[in-house]
TORPA-4810 file (N, C-alpha, C, O; in nm, 3 decimals):
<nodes>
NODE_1_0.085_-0.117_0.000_0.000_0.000_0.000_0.090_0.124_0.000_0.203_0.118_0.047_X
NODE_2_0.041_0.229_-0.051_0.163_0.357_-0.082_0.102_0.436_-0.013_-0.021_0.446_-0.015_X
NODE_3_0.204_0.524_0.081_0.187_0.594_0.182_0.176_0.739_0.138_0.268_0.806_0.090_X
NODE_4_0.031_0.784_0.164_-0.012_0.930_0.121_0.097_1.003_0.186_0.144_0.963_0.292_X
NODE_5_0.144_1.124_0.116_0.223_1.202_0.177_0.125_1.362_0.141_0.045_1.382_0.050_X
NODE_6_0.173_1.459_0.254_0.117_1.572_0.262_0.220_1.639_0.173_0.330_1.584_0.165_X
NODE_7_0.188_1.808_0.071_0.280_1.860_0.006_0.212_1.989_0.041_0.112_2.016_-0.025_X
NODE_8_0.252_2.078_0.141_0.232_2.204_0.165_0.234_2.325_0.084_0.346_2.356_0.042_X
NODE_9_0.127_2.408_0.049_0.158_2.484_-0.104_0.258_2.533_-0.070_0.296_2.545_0.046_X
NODE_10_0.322_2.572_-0.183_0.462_2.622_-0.209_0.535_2.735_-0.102_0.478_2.838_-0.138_X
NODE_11_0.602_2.763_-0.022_0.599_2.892_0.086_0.556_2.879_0.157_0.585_2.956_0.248_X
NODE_12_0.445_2.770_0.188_0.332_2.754_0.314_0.455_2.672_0.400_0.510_2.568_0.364_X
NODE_13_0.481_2.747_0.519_0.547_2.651_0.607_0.450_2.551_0.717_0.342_2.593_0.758_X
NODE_14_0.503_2.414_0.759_0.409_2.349_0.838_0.381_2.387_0.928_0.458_2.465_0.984_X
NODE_15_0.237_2.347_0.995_0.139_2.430_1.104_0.243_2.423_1.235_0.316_2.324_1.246_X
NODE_16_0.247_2.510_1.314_0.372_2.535_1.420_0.450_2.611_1.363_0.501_2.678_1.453_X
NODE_17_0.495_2.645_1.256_0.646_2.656_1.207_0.624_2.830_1.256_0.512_2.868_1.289_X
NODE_18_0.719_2.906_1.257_0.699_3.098_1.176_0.717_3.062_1.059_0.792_2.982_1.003_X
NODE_19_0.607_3.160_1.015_0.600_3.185_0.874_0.670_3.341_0.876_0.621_3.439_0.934_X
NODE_20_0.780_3.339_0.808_0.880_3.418_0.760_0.862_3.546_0.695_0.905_3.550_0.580_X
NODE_21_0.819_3.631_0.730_0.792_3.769_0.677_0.616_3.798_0.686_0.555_3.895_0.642_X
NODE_22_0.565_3.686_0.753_0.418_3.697_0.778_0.415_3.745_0.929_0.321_3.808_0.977_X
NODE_23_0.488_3.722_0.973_0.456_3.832_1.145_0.399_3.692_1.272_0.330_3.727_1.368_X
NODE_24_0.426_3.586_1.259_0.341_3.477_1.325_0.377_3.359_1.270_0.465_3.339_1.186_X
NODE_25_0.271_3.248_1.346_0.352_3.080_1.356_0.188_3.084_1.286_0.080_3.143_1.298_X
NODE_26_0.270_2.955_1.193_0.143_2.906_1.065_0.044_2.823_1.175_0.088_2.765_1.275_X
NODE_27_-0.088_2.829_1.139_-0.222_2.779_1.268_-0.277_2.662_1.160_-0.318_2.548_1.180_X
NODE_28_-0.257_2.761_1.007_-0.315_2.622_0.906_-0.435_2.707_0.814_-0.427_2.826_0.784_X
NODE_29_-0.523_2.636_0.786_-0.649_2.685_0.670_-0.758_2.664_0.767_-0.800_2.563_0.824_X
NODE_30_-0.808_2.844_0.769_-0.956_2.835_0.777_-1.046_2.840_0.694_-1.027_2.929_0.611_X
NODE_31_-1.205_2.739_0.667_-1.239_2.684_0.582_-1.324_2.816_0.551_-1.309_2.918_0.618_X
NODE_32_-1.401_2.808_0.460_-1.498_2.908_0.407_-1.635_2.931_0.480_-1.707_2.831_0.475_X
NODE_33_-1.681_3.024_0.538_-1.791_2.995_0.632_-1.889_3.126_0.521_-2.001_3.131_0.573_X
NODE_34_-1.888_3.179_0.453_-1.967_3.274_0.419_-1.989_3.263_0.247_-2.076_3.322_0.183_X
NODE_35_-1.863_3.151_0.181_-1.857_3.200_0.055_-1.722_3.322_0.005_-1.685_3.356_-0.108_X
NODE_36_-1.690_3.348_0.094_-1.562_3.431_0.094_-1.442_3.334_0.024_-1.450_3.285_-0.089_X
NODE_37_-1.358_3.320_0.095_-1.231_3.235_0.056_-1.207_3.182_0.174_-1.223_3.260_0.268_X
NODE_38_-1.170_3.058_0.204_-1.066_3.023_0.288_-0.938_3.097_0.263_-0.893_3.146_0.160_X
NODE_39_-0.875_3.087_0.432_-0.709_3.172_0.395_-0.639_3.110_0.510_-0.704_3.043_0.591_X
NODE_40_-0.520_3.126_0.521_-0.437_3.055_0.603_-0.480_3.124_0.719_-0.555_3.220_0.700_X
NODE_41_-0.438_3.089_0.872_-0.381_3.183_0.976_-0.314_3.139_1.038_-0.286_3.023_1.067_X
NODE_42_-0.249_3.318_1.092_-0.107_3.301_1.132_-0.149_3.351_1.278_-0.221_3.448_1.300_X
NODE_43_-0.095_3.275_1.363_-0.086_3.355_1.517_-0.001_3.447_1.547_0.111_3.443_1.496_X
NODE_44_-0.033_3.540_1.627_0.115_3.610_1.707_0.156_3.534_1.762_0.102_3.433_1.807_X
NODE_45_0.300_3.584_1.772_0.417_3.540_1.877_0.412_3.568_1.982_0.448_3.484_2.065_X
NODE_46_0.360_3.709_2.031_0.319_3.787_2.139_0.197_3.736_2.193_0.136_3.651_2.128_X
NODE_47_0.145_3.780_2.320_0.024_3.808_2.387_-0.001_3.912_2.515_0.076_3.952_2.602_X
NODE_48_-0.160_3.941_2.486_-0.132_4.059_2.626_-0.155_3.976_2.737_-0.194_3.862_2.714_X
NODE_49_-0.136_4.017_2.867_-0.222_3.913_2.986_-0.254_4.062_3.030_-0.212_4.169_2.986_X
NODE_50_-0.341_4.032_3.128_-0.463_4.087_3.233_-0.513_4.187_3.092_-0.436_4.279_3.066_X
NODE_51_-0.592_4.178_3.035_-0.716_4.231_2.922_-0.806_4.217_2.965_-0.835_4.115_3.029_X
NODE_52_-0.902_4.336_2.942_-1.020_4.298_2.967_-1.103_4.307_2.788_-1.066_4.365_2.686_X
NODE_53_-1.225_4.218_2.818_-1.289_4.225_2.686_-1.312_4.376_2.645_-1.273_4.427_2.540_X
NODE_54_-1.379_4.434_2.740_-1.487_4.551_2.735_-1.550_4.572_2.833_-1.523_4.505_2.933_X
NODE_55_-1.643_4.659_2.841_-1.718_4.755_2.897_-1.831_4.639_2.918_-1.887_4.586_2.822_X
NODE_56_-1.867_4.595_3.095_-1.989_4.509_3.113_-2.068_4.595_3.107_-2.049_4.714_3.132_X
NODE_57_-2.238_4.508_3.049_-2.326_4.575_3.046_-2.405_4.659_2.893_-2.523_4.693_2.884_X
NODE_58_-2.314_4.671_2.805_-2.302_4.780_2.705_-2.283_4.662_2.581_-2.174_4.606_2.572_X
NODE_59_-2.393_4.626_2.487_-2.380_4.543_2.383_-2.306_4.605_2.271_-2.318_4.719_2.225_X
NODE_60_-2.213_4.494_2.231_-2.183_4.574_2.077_-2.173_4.496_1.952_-2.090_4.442_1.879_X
NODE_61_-2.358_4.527_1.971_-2.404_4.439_1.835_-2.343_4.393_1.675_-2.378_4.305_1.596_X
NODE_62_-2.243_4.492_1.672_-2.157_4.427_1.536_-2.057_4.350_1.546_-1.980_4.338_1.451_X
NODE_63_-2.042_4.298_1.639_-1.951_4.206_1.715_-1.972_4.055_1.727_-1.901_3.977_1.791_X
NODE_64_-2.042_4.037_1.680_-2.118_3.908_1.772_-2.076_3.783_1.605_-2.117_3.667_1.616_X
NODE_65_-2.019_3.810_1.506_-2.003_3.723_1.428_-1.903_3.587_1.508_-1.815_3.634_1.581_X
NODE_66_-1.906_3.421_1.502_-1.825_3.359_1.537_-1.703_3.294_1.468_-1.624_3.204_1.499_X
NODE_67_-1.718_3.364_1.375_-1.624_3.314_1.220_-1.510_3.443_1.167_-1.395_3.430_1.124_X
NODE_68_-1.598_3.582_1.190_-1.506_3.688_1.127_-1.479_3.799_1.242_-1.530_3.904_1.281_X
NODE_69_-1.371_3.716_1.272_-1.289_3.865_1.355_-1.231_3.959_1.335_-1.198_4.050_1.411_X
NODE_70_-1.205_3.938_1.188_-1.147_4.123_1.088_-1.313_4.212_1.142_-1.339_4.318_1.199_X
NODE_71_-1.375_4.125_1.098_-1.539_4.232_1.122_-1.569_4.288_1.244_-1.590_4.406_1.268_X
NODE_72_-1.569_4.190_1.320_-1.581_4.208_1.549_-1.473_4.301_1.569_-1.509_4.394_1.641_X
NODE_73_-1.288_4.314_1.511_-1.261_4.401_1.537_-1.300_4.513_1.495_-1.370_4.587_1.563_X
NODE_74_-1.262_4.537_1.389_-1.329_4.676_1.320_-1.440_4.736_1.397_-1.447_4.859_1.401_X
NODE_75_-1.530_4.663_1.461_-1.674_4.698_1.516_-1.630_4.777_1.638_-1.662_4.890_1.674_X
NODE_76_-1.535_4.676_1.701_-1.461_4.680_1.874_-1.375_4.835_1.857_-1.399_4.935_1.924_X
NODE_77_-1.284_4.825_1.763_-1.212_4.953_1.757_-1.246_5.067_1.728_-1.191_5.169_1.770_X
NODE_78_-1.360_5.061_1.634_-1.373_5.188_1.585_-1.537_5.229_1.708_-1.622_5.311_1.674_X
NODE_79_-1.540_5.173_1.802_-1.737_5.213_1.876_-1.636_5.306_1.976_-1.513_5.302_1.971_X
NODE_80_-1.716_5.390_2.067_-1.694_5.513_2.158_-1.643_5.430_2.315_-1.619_5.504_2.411_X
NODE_81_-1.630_5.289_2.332_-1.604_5.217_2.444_-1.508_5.139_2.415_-1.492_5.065_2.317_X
NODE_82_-1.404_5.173_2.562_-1.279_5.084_2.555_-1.302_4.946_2.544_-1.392_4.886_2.603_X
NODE_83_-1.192_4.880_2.442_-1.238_4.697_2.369_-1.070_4.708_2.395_-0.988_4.737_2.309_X
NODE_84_-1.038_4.672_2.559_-0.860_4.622_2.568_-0.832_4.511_2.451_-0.806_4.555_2.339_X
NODE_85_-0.835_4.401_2.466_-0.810_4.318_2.386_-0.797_4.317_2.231_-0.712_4.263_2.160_X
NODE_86_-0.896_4.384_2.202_-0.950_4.390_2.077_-0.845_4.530_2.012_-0.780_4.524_1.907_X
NODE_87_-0.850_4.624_2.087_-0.749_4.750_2.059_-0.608_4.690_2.062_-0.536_4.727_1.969_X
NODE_88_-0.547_4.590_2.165_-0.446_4.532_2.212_-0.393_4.414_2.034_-0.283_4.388_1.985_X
NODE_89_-0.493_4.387_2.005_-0.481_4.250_1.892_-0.432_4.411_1.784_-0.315_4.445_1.768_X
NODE_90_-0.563_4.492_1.720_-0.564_4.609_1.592_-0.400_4.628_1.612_-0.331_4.610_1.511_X
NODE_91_-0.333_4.666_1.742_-0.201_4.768_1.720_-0.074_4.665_1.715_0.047_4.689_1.705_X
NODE_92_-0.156_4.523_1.726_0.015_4.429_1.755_0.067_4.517_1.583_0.002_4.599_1.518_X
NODE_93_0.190_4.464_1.557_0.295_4.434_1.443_0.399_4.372_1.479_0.480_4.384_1.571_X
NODE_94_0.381_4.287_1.372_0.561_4.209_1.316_0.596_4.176_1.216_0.498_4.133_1.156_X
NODE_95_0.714_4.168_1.133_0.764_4.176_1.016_0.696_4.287_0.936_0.699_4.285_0.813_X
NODE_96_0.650_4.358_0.986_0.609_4.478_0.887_0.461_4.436_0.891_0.405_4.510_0.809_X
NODE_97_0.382_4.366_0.938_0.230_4.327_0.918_0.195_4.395_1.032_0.240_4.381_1.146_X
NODE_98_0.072_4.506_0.971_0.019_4.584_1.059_-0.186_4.522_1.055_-0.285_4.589_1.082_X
NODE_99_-0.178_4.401_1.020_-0.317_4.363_0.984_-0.357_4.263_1.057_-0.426_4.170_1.014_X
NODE_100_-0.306_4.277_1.197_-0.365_4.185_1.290_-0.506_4.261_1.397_-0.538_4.373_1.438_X
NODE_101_-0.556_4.125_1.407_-0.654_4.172_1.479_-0.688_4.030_1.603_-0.624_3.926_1.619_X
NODE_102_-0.831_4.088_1.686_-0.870_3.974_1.808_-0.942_3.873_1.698_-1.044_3.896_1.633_X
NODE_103_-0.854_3.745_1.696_-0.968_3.633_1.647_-1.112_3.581_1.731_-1.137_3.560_1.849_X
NODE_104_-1.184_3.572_1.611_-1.357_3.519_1.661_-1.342_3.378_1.757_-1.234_3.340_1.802_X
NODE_105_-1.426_3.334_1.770_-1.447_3.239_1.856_-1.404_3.098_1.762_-1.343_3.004_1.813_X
NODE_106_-1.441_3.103_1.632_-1.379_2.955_1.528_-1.258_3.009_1.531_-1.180_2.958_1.611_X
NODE_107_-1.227_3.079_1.479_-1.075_3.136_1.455_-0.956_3.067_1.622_-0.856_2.996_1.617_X
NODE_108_-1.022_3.127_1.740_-0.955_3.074_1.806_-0.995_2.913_1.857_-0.941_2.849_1.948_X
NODE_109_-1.084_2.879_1.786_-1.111_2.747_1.847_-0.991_2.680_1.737_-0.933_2.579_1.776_X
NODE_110_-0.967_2.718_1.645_-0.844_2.669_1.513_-0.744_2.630_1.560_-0.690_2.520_1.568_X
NODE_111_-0.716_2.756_1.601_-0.545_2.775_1.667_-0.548_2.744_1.747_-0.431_2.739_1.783_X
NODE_112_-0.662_2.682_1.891_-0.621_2.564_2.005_-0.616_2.448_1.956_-0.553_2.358_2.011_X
NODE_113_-0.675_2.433_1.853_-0.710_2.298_1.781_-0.586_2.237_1.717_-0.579_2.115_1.702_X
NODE_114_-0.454_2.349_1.668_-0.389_2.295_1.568_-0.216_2.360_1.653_-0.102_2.320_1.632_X
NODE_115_-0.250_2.438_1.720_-0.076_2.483_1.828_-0.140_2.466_1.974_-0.102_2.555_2.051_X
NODE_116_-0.207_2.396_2.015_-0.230_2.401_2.149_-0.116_2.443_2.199_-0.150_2.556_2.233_X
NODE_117_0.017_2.433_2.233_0.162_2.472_2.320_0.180_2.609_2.315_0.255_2.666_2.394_X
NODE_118_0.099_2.686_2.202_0.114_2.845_2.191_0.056_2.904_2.338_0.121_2.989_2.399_X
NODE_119_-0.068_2.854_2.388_-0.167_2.898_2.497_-0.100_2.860_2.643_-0.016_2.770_2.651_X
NODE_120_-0.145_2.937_2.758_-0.121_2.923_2.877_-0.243_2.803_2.863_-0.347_2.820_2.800_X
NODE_121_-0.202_2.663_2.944_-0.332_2.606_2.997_-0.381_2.648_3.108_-0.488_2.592_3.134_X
NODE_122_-0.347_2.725_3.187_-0.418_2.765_3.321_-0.514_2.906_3.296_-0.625_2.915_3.350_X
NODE_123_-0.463_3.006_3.216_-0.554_3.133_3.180_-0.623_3.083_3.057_-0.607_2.992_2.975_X
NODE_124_-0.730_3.209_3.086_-0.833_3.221_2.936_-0.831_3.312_2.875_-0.778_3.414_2.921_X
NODE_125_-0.873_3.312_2.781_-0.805_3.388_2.587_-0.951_3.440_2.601_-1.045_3.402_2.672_X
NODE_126_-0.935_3.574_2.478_-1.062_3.595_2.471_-1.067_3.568_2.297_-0.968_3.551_2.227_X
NODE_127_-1.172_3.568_2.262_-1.226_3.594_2.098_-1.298_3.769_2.085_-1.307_3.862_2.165_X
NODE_128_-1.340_3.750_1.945_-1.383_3.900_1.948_-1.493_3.894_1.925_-1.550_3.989_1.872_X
NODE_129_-1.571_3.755_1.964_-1.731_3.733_1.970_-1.782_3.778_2.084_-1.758_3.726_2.193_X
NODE_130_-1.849_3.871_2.068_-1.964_3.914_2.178_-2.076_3.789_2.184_-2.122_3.727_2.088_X
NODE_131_-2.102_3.775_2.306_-2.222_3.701_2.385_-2.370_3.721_2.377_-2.478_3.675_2.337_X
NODE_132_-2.289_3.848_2.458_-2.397_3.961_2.567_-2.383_4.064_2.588_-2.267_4.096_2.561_X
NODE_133_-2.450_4.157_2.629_-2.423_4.290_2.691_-2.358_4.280_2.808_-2.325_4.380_2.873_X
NODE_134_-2.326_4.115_2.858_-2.245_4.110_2.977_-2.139_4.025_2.953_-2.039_4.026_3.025_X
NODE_135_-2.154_3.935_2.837_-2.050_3.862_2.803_-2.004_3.822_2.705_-2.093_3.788_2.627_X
NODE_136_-1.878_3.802_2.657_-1.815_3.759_2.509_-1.742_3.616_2.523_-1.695_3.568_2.626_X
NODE_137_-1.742_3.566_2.414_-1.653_3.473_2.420_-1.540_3.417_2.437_-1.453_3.479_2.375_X
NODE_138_-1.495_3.318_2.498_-1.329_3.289_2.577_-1.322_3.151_2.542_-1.398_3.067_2.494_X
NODE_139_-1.180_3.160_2.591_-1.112_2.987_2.576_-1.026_2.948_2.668_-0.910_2.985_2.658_X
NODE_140_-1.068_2.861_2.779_-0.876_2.843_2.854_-0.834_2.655_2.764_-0.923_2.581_2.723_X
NODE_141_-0.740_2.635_2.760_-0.724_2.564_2.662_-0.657_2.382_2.806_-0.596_2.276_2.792_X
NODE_142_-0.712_2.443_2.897_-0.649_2.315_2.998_-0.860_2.240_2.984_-0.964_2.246_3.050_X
NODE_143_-0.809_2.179_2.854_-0.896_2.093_2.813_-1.015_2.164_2.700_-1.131_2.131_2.674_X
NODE_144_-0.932_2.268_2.652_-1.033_2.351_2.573_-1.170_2.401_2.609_-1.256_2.402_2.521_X
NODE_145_-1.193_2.435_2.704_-1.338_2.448_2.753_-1.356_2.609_2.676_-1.275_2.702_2.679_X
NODE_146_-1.502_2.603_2.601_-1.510_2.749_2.513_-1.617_2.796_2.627_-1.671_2.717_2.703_X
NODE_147_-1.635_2.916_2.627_-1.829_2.969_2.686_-1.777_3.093_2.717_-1.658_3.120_2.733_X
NODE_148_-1.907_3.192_2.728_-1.923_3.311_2.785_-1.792_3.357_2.873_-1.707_3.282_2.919_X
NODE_149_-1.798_3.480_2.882_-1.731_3.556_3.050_-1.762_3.641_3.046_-1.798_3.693_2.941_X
NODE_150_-1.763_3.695_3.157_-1.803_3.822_3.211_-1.673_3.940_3.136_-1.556_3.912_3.162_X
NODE_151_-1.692_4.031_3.072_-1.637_4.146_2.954_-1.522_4.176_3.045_-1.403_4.177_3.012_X
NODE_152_-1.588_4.209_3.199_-1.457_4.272_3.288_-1.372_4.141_3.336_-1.270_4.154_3.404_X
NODE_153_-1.403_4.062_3.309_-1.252_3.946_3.336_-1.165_3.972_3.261_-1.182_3.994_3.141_X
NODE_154_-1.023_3.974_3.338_-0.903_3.963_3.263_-0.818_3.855_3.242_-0.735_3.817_3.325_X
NODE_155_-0.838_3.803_3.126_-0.799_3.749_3.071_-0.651_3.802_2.945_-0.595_3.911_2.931_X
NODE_156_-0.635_3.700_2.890_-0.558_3.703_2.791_-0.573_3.735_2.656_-0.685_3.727_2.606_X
NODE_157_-0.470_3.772_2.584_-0.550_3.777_2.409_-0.408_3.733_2.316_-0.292_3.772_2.334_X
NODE_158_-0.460_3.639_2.212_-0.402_3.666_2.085_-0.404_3.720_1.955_-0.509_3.686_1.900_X
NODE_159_-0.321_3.802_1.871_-0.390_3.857_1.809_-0.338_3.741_1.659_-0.243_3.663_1.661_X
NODE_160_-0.426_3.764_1.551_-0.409_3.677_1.465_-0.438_3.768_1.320_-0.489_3.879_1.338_X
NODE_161_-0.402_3.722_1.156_-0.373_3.782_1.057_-0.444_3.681_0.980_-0.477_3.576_1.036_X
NODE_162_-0.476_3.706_0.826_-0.525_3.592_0.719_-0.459_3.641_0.619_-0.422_3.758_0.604_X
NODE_163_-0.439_3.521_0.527_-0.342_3.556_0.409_-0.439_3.489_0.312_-0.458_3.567_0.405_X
NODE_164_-0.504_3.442_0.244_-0.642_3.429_0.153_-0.549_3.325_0.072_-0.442_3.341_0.014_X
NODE_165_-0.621_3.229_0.086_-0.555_3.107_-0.011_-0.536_3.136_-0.165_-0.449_3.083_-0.234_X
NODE_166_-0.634_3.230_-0.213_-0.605_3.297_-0.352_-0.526_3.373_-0.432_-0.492_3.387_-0.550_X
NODE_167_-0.500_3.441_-0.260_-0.378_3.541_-0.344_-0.212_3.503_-0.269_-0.123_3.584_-0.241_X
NODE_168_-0.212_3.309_-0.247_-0.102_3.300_-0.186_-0.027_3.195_-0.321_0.089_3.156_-0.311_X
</nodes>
């Protein structure tokens, strides 16, 4: 029997690796949830600790997608209420990539899924999915448990980038 072998597109380094002038460690392909494109993602190297989501209490209804966190940020950064995390992900840079942002709730369920060793297992991560007017979505990864938190917990954040399988 002949043993399937994997062939990574061309430049694509394997999931773990840094990807080299992309600003972050390859997470792999996120699939298409809208009709858009799938595109790779890359994690930061960095993270903040003690973040808070946001402002309890105060919904921010353009937020709440669980797939697109370019969108939840944009929503988070540009509304009249401090979004730590989410402001913390918009300003990371590395290698010259200024196009990171807070990944959604799939987005970070990806990157526990495929670098678990990147994450603290004892703290929780946030996503840039809103809940509630009291809570958004998190991850501590000491057994992956996903759900709600309260906005004013501080938690952790990673920020993450997409490179579009089309134009790679």
């Amino acid at each position: 029997m002949t043993e399937f072998v994997r062939h990574p597109i061309a430049g694509t380094p394997a999931v773990g690796e840094y990807w080299e002038g992309q600003g972050g460690i390859y997470a792999g392909i996120m699939p298409d949830y809208e009709g858009s494109s799938p595109y790779h993602l890359v994690l930061s190297t960095h993270e903040a600790v003690d973040v808070k989501w946001g402002p309890y209490g105060i919904a921010e209804d353009k937020a709440r997608s669980p797939h697109d966190g370019w969108a939840n940020t944009a929503a988070l950064t540009r509304c009249e209420h401090r979004h730590e995390a989410a402001r913390w992900a918009a300003a990371y840079q590395k290698d010259g990539r200024t196009d990171f942002y807070l990944p959604a709730q799939r987005e970070l369920q990806m990157a526990a899924a495929s670098l678990p060793d990147q994450f603290s297992r004892s703290d929780w991560y946030w996503s840039s999915t809103e809940d509630s007017a009291q809570n958004a979505q998190g991850a501590n990864f000491n057994g992956v448990e996903l759900g709600p938190l309260f906005k004013s917990f501080a938690g952790r954040a990673r920020a993450v980038r997409q490179i579009f399988v089309s134009d790679h």
